[in-house]
N, C-alpha and C positions, 0 to 999 in steps of 0.2 A: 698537706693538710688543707681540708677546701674551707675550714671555718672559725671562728673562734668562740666557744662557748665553756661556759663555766659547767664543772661537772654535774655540780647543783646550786640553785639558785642561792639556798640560805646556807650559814655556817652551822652546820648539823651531824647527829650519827645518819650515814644513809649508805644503804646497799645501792648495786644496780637496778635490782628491781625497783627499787623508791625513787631512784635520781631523776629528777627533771631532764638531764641527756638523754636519757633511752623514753622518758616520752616527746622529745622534741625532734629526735631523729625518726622516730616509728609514725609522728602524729599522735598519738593517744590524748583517750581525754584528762579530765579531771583525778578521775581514782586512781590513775594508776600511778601519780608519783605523790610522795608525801605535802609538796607545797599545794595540792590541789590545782596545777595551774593547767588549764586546757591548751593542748596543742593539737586540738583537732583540724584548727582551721590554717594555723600559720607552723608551719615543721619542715624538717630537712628533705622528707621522703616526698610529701608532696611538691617542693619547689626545683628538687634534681629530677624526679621521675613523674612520668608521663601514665595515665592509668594503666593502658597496656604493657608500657616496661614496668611498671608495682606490680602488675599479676603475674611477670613472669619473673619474681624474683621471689625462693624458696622463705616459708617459712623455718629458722632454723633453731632446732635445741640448743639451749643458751646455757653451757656451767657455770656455776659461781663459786668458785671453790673459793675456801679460804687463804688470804695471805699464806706465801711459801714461808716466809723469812718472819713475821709476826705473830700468823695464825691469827689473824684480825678476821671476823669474818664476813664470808662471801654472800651470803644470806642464799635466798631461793632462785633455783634454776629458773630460767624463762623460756619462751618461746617469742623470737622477734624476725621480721624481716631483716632490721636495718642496727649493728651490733658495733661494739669495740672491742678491740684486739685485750686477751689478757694476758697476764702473766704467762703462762703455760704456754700461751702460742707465739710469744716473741724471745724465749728464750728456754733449753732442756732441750729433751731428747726429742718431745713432742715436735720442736717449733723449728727443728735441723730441716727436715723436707722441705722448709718453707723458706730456708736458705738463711736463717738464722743462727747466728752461733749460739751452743748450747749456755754460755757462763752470763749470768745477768750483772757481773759489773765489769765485760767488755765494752770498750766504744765500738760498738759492730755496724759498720757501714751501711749493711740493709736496713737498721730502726731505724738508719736517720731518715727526715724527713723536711721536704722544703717546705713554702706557703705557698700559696698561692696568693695571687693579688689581692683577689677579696678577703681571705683570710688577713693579711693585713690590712687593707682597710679599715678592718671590722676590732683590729687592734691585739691580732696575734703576734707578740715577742718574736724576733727572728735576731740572730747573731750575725755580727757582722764581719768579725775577722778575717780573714782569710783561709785558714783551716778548714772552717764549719760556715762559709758564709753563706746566709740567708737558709742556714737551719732552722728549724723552730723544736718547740718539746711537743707533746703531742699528749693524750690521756690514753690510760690504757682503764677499760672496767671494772678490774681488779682493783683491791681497798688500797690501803695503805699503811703505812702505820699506827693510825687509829682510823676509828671509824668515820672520824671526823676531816679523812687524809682519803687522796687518790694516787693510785701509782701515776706512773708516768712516765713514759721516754725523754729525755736530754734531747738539747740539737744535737749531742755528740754520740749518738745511739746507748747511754749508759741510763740503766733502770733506777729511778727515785722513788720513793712510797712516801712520801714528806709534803705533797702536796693538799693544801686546805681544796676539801670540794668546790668553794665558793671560789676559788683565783679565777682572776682575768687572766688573760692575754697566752692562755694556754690554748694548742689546733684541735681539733678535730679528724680524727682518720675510719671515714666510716669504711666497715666491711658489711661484705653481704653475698648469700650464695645465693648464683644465678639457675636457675632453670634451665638444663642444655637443651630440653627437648622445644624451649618456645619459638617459637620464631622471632624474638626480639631482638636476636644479637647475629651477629654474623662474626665469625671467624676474622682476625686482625692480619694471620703471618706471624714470626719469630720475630720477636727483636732483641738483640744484644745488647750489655748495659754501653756497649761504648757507641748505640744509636744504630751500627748496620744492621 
């Protein structure tokens, strides 16, 4: 998780499309999320990427479907550079390619997720036990149990919908599909989870 931000600023009903996250990751101004608040100048996209790595990252068709388990709903589909993971892609048949186990109340090793240091700095929750240490929970875009709720990953990869949009100390796990044809990226090599 590279960050720590709340899904939305106020304790409110809000979709993806309305949430102050998808305009603080994207930059957007003013209209695009209900608090009116501009992240034109200060946002995720412009302080990770570089203008030519922004152009070479796809704009991508965004679904909102509604809650699996509530039917809470998803509101309007989008179109963003800079997205979070939902339901559908972290857990089901959809999210198995992606090395996910299909059942969303497994502790599945792939959703867990560490911090990173700024992420704590910045005052993202991490666990400390030894099982699960230095996990944190993460947001997934997807609602929750009400509308006034975000899903969400556990540090222990197990799926919550009980999250208030407004919580601290929850990460950040931006996604984003690259452009293969740019010249911005270069090919990494294989790597194993056990580092070879």
């Amino acid at each position: 998780a590279l960050d720590d931000q709340r899904y939305n600023t106020v304790w409110e009903d809000v979709t993806w499309k309305t949430s102050t996250i998808r305009s603080w990751l994207n930059g957007y101004g003013s209209s695009d999320n209900q608090q009116g608040t501009d992240y034109s100048g200060r946002n995720f996209i412009g302080s990770a990427f570089t203008s030519d790595e922004q152009s070479a990252i796809a704009d991508t068709p965004v679904v909102n479907a509604d809650n699996k388990s509530y039917g809470t709903e998803g509101g309007n589909d989008t179109v963003d550079k800079i997205f979070l993971l939902s339901e559908s892609e972290v857990y089901g048949r959809s999210a198995e390619p992606y090395g996910f186990v299909p059942d969303w109340n497994r502790y599945d090793e792939a959703r867990r997720s560490k911090s990173s240091t700024y992420a704590k700095a910045m005052g993202v929750r991490y666990n400390t036990d030894d099982t699960y240490k230095d996990n944190c929970s993460w947001w997934l875009r997807s609602p929750g149990n009400s509308s006034k709720c975000a899903s969400f990953v556990n540090y222990n990869g197990y799926i919550y919908y009980w999250s208030d949009v407004n919580s601290k100390y929850v990460g950040v796990r931006a996604a984003l599909n690259l452009n293969l044809s740019s010249s911005q990226w270069t090919y990494a090599g294989t790597v194993c989870s056990d580092g070879t």
